[in-house]
Each structure stands twice: as C-alpha cells, then as structure tokens.
LOFI-587211 format. One line per field, with one value per residue (C-alpha): residue in three letters; x, y, z; residue number from 1. Coordinates in steps of 0.5 Angstrom, whole numbers. Example, Ala and Ser with C-alpha at 12.3 -4.5 7.8 and 13.67 -1.06 7.14 Angstrom:
<nodes>
r: c(ala ser)
xx: c(25 27)
yy: c(-9 -2)
zz: c(16 14)
k: c(1 2)
</nodes>
This chain:
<nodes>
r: c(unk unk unk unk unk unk unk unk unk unk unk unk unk unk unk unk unk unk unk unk unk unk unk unk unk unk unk unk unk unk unk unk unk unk unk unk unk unk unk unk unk unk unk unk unk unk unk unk unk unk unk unk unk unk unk unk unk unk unk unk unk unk unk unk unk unk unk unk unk unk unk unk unk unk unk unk unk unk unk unk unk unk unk unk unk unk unk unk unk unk unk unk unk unk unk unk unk unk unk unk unk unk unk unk unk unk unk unk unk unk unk unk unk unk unk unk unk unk unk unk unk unk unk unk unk unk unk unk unk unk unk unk unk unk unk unk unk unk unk unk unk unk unk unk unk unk unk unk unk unk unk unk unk unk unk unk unk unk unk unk unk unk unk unk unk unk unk unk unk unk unk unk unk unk unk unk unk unk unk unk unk unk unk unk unk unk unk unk unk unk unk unk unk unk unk unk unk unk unk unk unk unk unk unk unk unk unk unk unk unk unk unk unk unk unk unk unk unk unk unk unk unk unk unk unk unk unk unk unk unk unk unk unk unk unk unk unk unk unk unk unk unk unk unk unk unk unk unk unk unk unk unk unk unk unk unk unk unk unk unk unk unk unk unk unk unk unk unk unk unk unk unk unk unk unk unk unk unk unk unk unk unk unk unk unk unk unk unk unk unk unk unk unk unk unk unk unk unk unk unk unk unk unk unk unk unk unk unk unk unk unk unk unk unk unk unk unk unk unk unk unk unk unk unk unk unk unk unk unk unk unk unk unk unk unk unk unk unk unk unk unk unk unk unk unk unk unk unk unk unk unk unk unk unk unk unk unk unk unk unk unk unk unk unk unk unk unk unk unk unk unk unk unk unk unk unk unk unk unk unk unk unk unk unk unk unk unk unk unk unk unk unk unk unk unk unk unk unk unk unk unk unk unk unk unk unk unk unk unk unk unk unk unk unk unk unk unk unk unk unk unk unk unk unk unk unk unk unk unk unk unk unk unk unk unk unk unk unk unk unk unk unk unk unk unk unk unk unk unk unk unk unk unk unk unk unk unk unk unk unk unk unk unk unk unk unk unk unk unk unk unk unk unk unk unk unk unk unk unk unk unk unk unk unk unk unk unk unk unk unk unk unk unk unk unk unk unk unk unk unk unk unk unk unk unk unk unk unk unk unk unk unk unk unk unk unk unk unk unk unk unk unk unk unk unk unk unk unk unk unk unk unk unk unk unk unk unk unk unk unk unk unk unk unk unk unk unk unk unk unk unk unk unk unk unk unk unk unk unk unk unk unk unk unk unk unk unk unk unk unk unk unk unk unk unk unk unk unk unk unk unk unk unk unk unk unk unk unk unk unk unk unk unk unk unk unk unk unk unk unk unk unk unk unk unk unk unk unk unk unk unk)
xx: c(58 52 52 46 43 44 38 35 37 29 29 29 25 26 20 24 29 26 23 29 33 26 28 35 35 29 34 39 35 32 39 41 35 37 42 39 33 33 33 26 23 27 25 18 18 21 17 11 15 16 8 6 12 8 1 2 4 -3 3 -3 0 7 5 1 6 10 4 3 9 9 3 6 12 8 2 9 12 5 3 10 10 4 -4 -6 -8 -8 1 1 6 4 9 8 0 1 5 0 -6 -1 -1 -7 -9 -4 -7 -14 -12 -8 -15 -19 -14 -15 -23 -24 -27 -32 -26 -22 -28 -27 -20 -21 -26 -22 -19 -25 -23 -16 -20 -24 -18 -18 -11 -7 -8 -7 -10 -4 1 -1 1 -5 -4 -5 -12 -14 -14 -17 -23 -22 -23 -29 -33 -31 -34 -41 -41 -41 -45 -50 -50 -49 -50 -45 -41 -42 -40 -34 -32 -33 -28 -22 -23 -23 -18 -13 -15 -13 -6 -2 -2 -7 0 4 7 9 2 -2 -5 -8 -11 -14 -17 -20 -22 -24 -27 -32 -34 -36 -40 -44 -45 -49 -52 -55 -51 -49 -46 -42 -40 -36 -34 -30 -28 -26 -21 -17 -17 -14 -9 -7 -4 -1 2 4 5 7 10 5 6 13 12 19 23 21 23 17 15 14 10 6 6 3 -2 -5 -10 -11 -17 -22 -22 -23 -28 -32 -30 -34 -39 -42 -41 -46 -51 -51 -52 -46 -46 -40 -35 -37 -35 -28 -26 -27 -24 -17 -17 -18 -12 -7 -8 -7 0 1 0 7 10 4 2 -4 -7 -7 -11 -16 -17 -17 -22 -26 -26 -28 -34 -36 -35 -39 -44 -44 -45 -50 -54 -53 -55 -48 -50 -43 -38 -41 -40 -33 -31 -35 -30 -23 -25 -28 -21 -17 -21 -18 -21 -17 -20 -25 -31 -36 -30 -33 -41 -41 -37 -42 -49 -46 -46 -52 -55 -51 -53 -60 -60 -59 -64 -60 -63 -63 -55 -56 -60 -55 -49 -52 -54 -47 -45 -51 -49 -54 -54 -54 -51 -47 -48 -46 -50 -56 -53 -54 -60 -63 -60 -62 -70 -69 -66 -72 -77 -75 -74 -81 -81 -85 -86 -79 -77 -82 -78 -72 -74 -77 -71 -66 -72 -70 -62 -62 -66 -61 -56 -59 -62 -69 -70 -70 -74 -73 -75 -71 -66 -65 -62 -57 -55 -54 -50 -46 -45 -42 -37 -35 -37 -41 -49 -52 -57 -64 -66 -61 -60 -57 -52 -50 -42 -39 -37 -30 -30 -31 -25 -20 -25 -21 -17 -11 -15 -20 -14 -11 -16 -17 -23 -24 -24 -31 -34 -40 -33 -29 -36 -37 -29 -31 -37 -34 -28 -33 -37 -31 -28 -35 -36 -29 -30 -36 -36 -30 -33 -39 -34 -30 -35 -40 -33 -33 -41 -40 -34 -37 -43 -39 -35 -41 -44 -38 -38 -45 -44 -38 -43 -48 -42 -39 -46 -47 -40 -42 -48 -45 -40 -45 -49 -43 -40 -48 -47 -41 -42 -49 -44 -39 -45 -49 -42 -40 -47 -46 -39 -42 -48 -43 -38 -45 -46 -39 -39 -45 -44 -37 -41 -46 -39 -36 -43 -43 -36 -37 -43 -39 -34 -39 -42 -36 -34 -40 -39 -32 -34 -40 -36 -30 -37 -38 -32 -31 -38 -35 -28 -32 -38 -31 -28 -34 -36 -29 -29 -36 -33 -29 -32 -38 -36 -43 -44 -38 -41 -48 -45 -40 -45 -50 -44 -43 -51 -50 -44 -47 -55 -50 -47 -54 -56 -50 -52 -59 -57 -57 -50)
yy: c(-145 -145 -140 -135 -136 -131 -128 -129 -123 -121 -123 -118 -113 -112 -108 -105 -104 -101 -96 -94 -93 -89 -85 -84 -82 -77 -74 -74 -71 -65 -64 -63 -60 -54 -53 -57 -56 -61 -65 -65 -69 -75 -72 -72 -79 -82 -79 -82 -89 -88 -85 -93 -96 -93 -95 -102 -103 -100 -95 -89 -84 -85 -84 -77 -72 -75 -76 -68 -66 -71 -68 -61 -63 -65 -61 -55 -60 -61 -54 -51 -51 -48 -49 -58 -59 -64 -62 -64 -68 -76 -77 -71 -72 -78 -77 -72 -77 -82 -77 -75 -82 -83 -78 -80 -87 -84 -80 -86 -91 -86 -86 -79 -84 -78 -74 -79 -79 -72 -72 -78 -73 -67 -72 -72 -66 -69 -75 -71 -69 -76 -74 -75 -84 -84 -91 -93 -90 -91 -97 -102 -101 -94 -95 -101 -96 -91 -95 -97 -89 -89 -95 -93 -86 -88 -93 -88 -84 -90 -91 -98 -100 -96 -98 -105 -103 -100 -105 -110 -105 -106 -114 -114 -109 -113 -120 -117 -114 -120 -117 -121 -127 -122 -122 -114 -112 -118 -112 -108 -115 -116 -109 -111 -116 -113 -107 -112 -116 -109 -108 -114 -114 -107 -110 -115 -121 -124 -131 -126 -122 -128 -131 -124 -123 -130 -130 -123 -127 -132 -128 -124 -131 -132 -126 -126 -133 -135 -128 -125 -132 -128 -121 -120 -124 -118 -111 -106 -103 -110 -112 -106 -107 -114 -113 -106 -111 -116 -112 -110 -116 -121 -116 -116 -124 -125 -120 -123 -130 -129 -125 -130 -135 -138 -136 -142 -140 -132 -134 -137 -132 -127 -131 -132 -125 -123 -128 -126 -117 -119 -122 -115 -111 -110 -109 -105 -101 -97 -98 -106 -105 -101 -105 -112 -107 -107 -114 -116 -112 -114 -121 -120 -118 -124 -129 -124 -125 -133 -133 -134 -129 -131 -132 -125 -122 -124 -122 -115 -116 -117 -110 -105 -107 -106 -99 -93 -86 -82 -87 -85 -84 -88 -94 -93 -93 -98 -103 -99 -101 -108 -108 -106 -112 -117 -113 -113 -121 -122 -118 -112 -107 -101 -102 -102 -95 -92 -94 -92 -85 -84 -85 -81 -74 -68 -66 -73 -73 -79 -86 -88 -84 -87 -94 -92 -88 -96 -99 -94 -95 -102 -102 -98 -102 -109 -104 -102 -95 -94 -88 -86 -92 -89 -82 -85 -89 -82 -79 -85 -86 -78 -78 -85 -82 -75 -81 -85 -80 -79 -84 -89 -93 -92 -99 -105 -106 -99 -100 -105 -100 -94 -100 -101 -94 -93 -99 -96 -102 -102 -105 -111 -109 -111 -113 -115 -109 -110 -106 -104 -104 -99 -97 -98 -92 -89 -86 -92 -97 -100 -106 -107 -113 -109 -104 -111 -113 -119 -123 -118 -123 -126 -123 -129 -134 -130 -130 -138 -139 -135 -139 -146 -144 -141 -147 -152 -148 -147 -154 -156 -151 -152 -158 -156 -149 -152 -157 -152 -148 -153 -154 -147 -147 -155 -151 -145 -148 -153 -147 -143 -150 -149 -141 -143 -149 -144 -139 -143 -146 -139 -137 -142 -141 -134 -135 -140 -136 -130 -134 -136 -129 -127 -132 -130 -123 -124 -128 -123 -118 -123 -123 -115 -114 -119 -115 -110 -111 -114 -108 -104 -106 -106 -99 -99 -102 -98 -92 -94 -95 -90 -86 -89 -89 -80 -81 -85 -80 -75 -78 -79 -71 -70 -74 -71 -64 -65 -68 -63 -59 -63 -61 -55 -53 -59 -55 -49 -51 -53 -46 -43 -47 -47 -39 -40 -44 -39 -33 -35 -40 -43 -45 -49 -52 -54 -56 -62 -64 -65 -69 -73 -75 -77 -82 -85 -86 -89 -94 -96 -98 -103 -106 -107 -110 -117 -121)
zz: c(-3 -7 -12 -14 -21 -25 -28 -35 -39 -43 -50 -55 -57 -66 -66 -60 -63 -70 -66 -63 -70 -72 -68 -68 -75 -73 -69 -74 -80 -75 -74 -81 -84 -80 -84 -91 -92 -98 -93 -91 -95 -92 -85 -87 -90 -83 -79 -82 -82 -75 -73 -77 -73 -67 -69 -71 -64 -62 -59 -59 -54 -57 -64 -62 -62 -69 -73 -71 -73 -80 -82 -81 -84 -90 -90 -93 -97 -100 -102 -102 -111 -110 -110 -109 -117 -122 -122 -115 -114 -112 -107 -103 -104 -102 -96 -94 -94 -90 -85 -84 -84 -78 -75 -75 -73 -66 -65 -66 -62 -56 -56 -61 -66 -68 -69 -73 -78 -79 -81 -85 -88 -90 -95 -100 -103 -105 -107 -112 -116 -120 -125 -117 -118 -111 -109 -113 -109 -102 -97 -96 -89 -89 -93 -88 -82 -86 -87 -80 -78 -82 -79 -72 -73 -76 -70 -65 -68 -69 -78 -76 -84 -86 -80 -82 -90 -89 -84 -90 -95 -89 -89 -96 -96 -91 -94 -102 -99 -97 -91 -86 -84 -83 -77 -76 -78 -74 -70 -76 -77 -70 -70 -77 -74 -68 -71 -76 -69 -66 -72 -73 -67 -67 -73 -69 -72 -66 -70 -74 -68 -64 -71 -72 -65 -63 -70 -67 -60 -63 -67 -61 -58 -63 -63 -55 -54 -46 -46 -41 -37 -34 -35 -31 -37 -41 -42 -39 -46 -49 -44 -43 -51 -51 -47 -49 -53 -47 -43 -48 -52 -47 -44 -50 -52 -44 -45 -52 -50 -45 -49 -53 -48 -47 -40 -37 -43 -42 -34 -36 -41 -36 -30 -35 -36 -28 -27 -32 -30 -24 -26 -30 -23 -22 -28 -30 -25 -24 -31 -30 -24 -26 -31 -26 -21 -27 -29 -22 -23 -29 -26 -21 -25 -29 -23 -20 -27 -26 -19 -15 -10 -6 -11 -14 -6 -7 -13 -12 -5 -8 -14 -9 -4 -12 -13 -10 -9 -15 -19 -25 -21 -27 -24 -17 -19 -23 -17 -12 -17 -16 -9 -9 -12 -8 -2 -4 -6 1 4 6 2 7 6 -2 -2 3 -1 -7 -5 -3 -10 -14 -15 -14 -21 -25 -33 -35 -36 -30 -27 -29 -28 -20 -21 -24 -18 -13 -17 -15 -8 -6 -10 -5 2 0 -2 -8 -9 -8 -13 -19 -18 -18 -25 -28 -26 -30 -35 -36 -37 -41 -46 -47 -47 -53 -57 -57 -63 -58 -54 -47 -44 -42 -47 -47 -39 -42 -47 -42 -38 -44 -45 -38 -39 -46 -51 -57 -55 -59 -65 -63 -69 -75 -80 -88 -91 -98 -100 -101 -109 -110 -112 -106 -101 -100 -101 -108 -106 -109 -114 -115 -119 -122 -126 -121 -117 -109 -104 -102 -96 -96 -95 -90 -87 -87 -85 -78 -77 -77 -73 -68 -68 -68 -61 -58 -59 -56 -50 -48 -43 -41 -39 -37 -32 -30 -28 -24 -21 -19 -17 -12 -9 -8 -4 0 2 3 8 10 12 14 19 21 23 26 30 31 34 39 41 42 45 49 51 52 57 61 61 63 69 71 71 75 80 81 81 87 90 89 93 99 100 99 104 109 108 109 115 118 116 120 126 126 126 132 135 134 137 143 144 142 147 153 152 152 158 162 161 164 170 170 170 175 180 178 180 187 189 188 191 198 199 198 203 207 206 209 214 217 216 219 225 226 227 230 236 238 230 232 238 235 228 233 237 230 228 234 234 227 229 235 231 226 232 233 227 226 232 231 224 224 224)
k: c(1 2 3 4 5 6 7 8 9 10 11 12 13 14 15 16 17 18 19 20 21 22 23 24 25 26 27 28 29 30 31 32 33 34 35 36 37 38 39 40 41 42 43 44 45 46 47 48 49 50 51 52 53 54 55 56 57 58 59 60 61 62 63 64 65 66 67 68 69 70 71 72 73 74 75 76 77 78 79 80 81 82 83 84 85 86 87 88 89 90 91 92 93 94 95 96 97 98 99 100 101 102 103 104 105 106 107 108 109 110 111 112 113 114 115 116 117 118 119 120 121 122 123 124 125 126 127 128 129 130 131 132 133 134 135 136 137 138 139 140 141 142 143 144 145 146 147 148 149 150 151 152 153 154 155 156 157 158 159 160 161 162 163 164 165 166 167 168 169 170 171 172 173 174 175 176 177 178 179 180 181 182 183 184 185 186 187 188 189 190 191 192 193 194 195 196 197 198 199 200 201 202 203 204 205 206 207 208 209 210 211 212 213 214 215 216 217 218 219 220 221 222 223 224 225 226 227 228 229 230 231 232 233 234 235 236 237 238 239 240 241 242 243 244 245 246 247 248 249 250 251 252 253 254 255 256 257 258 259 260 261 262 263 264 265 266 267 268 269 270 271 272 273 274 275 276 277 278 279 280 281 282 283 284 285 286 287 288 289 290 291 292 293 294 295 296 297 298 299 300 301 302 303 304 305 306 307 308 309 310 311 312 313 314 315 316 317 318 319 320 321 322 323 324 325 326 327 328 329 330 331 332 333 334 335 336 337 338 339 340 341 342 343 344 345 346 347 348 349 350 351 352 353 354 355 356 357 358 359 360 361 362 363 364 365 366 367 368 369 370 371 372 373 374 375 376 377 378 379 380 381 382 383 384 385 386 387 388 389 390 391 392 393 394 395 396 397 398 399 400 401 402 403 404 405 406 407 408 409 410 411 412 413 414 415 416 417 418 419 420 421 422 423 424 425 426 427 428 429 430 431 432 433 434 435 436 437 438 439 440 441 442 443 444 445 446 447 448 449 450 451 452 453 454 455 456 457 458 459 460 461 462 463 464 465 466 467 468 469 470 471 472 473 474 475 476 477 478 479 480 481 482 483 484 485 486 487 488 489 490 491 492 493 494 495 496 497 498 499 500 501 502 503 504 505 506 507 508 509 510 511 512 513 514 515 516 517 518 519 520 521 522 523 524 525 526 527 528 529 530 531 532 533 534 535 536 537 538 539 540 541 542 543 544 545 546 547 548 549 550 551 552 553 554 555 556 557 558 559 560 561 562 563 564 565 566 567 568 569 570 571 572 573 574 575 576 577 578 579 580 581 582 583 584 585 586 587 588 589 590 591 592 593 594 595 596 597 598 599 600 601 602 603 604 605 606 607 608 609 610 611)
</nodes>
C-alpha cells in the first residue's frame, strides 16, 4: 500500500520567534513591575525593542498598541526627576524621543503621514536643549524613520523640496549606519528607498524615481525569495509579513514604467503582480483580494490606455467578479469608470452612462467621485449629450479643484492627479523642482559620519549608482517585455478572430435555426388551421345533424300527436254515430244505404278500369 507524503513542515520564522520572545518578556515585566517598580525601566526599554521589532517587519497594526504604552511608559520615566532640562537624564530622553519616533512611524505606516509629522515635530523642543547630545544616543534606525516621517508628511502636504531634502538626509542616514546590507533592517532599506522614489517622482525627476523604485524592488526579492512561490510551506504571520510590501511596490513600479513610457515593461510587472495575489487569496483572504481586485482594475486601465479594448474587457471582467459589495466604495467607482471605458470603445455608450449614474452619488465629494463624474462627462459626450457632458465636466472641474487645492490648474493632468488620488499614489511633477539639503544641524538630520569627523556619503554617486542599475535592467527586460507582450497582443487577437469567427458562425447557426424553427412553426400553424378548419366543419355538419335530427323528431311528434289527434276525432264520430244510430232509426237506414252506394259505384269504377 503506498503510503501518503508526509507534509513539509513550514520553515522558521527567527523574526517570528524574536517577536515572541518580545513579548514573553513583556509580560513577565508587566508582572513584576507591579510589585518593583525599579523594574520599569527595564519594561519601558523592552517595549520600545519590541515596537522597533514590530516595525522593521512593516508589522504597523501590531505595533500600535505597544508604541502607545512604550510612550506612555517613557513619557513618566522621562519627567519623573522633575522638569526636561539640561540634567535630564540621556538615557531617558533618549527612550522618550525613540518612542515618539516609533509612534509616528505606526501612524505614517497606516496612512496618517500628516499626523506622523506632528509628532515628529513635537520633538523640536527637546532637540533645542543642546547639553542632552542626543544625536549621540539614538539608534541610526530610529533617525532614519524620523526623517522618513518628516519626508511623508511634506509630501502629502505638497512641500515636494523639503520632501525630496529630508528624503536625502534619511539616504545618508541609511548609507552612513551600516545598516543598508543588514538583513534584519532590509525593509527600513526598502521603504527609504521607496520614500526617495516617491519624492523624485513629485519632483518631476522620473529617471531618479524608477532608479530608487527599482532598487527597493530588488531589495524586496531578495529578501522574499521563492517563498511567495508556495505560500502554504510557510506559517500565515510569514506570509502576511512578506507580502505586505508586495501590492503598493508593484503597483507603483507599474504605474511609473508606463508614465515613462515603458509601457510593455509596465503590463509585465503588472501582470506578475496579478498572478502572485492570486496565489496569496487563500492563505490572505480578503486583504489579498481586494488588492488583486485593484490590480485587475488598474490593468485594465492600462490596456485600455494601449488600445487592447478586449484584454481590457477581460481584465475588467475577472476584478468586478473579485469585487464584492462590502468592499470600499472608492474600489467599486474606479472598477465601475473602467468599464465605462470599455463600454464606450465598443459603442455601447448608453450602458456607460447607466452604470455610471448608478455609482455617482447625489452629493459628490471624494476622488473617486470625481474620477466617475469624468467618466461620466465622457460617456455622455460619445452618446451625443452635450450639454449634459459640459455640466457633468463643471461639476468634476468643481470638486477636483477643492481636492487639489485651489493653487492649482484644473486641466488634464489635474485628471490624472484626482486619479492618482483615488488610488492613493503619489502624482508625478510636471515640472522639475530643486531643493536645498537639510543643515546637519537640523532634527535627526546629522549622520553618524558627519558626528565622526568623516566624509557624508555622496548623494551625486548614489544617484549615478541608481541610473546605471536602472538602465542595465531596462536594457535587459525590454525585448523581453516587448516579446511577452507582443505575444499576448498576437494571442489575443487571434482569440478575438476566434470569438469573431464564433460569433459569426453562432449567428448564422442561430439564424439558421431561427428560420427552420419559423418553418416549422408556420407548418404546424398551417396544419393547426387545417384541423382546425376540418374540426370546424365536422363540428358543423354535427350540428346540422343534429338539427335535422331535433326537426324530424320534431316532425314525427307532430304526425303523431295529429294522428293521435285523427283518431280521436274517428272514434269520437264513431261514438256519436253509433249513438246516432241508435237513437234515430231512419238516420241509420240512410247512412246504410249512403254505404251501400259508395260500394256499388267503387265496384264501377274497377270494372271500367283497364286490365
């Protein structure tokens, strides 16, 4: 009997572990401080440990609830010797800062960038007090994710130089700790990466915004491996932890080789996106298909963009049936605009307008709002409609101008940028900006070098590096995109000559069928009308029958009662003749004799008959 394979056992996860052990000891502190509260500082430390642990694995969520606590925890360390001043104590104002640095960098890591600024900036008075050298005693990392929240926050409020400036600080940063080929902080190298990519890009600096981005990528394959390749070998928090970075990199990487004009390289990373979150649905769940509805969406949009109307209809097909109802609403406009524009390019346009007024709601006010109004300004404009396209386009016009603040153009590229808002990525500059760095002596923004004596790392350099590996990749996946994607392109058209050809034939079979079905139907309607006719008729003929047999019955009735009638009247002249008869003796004689006569002149007659 052949016996069952055993299943591999998942590998295992050491950042799993440390976590746990984290964690294990925080529990035990809490524990113990109850009783020693010399034992909080020790609780205080760890906490901090375990919310840096949480964050180098992008573990935000997780992170949330220990930051709070660390920072409250270090808040009373720090001010429980009296007021902050130049005798604070190092070690407690550097646990404070650390703190406060974790917690901005959870609020940062789930979409509260504006927020992680603030309490970046609640720092700057603890920074004004020189004697405390804190520079010498924080982490390397924990300056890095500082400047990172720094660089987020004026991004989103679009201060793209100071953006781009402390963006540079945090390169320098990570270049000068030593920290850029470590493999436990090979995410904080990513998102720096990430973050400068982001940056350029707003600057308008494409070249540098796909030599960063394509940097992180690579970084984060290193990092996963073939792990995602078979997501069931592994534990759920390592999957769910590995590919957390997975959708918003790609997504970017797609969106930007496009923009740039590598369009065949844009549909390639996005397609590899679409199949490895369709391996992680199942050990995922809803958060990986959300994001693989998304994907599908923005794919096609893309082959919309190139003109591949029915890869587009598919794409758009298999993402509205990943889409489900409890799903954000901003998910189903931007599949719904979508649509629109495949319904549009194939002429149905009254279907467009439809689907999109289902999905526009009464009182529009967010970027996915307005990316529908656009599309519904389009879809009315191909129906015919005018008028109704130029109010629909007032309307958008209106709402994009409070979305991007009124400093700016409302014209087509502020489309796209509404677009990009709705999809939550960063839009590209349309002009290139300059920047000035940011002075050492700014908050976090001194290297560890710089503090040595020794050379900062040169940017111009870093820079360089980025471009060549970037031009080296393009080079070497161009043709290979442009194949794949040619391939693709043949295979679709011959499927849609196919479809075609399936249709046509479909049509004329139907037809075919319809006009024997029609034969047939008038054959059974002739024969139906002959029987009919014929059951008409004998119902007739039944009929007339059946009155002449009611007449003759009728007729018969009558001779028998007239007969009954005669009769009676005989027997009745009988009777009064007998009784005529005898009771007048002479009328009795004549009436004999009348009888006698009639039978001697009938005797006449039938002798003077011829033989």
């Amino acid at each position: 009997m052949t016996q069952e394979p055993k299943a591999q056992k998942p590998v295992k996860d050491r950042y799993a572990e440390r976590g746990k052990t984290l964690a294990s000891s925080v529990q035990r502190l809490r524990g113990w401080v109850g009783s020693d509260p010399s034992r909080a500082p020790e609780l205080a430390d760890t906490l901090v440990l375990l919310t840096s642990h949480h964050l180098l694995g992008h573990a935000f969520a997780a992170a949330a609830g220990d930051a709070q606590e660390a920072l409250r925890r270090a808040a009373e360390l720090l001010t429980a010797n009296g007021p902050i001043g130049p005798y604070t104590s190092i070690v407690d104002a550097t646990r404070y800062i650390t703190a406060v640095v974790h917690l901005a960098v959870v609020q940062a890591g789930l979409g509260l960038p504006e927020a992680a600024g603030q309490t970046i900036e609640s720092l700057q008075e603890m920074h004004q007090i020189g004697e405390l050298r804190l520079e010498e005693g924080l982490q390397p990392q924990t300056a890095i994710w500082a400047l990172w929240c720094t660089a987020r926050a004026a991004l989103v409020s679009r201060d793209v130089a100071a953006a781009n400036a402390y963006a540079d600080a945090a390169l320098a940063r990570l270049w000068d700790s030593g920290l850029r080929g470590e493999p436990d902080f090979a995410y904080l190298a990513m998102d720096v990466d990430r973050l400068a990519s982001d940056c350029r890009w707003a600057a308008g600096k494409t070249e540098e915004a796909l030599g960063h981005l394509y940097a992180a990528r690579v970084r984060y394959q290193d990092v996963v491996g073939v792990r995602l390749d078979e997501p069931g070998r592994h534990g759920p928090a390592l999957v769910e932890r590995l590919a957390e970075p997975l959708f918003s990199l790609y997504r970017d990487m797609a969106d930007r080789l496009a923009a740039s004009g590598e369009v065949n390289l844009g549909l390639v990373t996005r397609r590899a996106l679409v199949e490895r979150l369709r391996g992680l649905t199942g050990p995922l769940g809803d958060p990986a298909r959300v994001q693989l509805a998304s994907t599908l969406t923005d794919l096609a949009g893309d082959l919309l963009d190139a003109d591949r109307v029915d890869e587009a209809d598919a794409a758009a097909a298999e993402a509205a049936s990943r889409v489900h109802r409890s799903d954000a609403r901003s998910t189903l406009q931007l599949l719904t605009a979508v649509r629109a524009g495949v319904l549009i390019r194939r002429g149905r346009t009254g279907e467009a307008v439809t689907i999109l007024r289902q999905i526009v709601p009464a009182q529009p006010g967010s970027a996915a709002d307005a990316v529908v109004l656009l599309a519904l300004a389009d879809a009315m404009r191909a129906k015919g409609d005018e008028t109704a396209a130029e109010s629909t386009e007032g309307a958008f016009i209106d709402l994009a101008r409070i979305l991007l603040r009124p400093n700016i153009e409302v014209t087509e590229p502020a489309a796209v940028a509404v677009r990009d808002l709705a999809r939550g990525v960063v839009s590209r500059g349309m002009q290139q900006v300059t920047w000035a760095p940011v002075p050492p002596s700014a908050s976090f923004a001194a290297t560890i070098a710089s503090a040595r004596g020794s050379t900062m790392v040169d940017l111009g350099a870093l820079e360089a590096e980025r471009r060549r590996e970037l031009i080296a990749w393009l080079e070497a996946e161009r043709s290979t995109a442009h194949r794949l994607e040619l391939d693709r392109l043949e295979r679709a058209q011959a499927e849609g000559e196919r479809r075609e050809a399936e249709d046509a034939e479909a049509q004329r079979a139907a037809a075919e069928q319809g006009a024997s079905e029609r034969a047939k139907a008038e054959e059974a309607a002739r024969i139906e009308a002959e029987r009919r006719a014929a059951a008409d008729e004998a119902e007739r003929l039944a009929r007339k029958r059946r009155r002449e047999e009611r007449l003759e019955a009728h007729r018969r009735e009558v001779e028998r009662r007239e007969a009954e009638q005669r009769e009676a009247e005989r027997i009745e002249a009988e009777r009064q003749l007998a009784h005529r008869l005898a009771t007048d003796p002479a009328e009795a004689e004549r009436l004999e004799l009348e009888r006698l006569q009639a039978e001697l002149d009938e005797l006449e007659r039938e002798e003077e008959r011829p033989s």
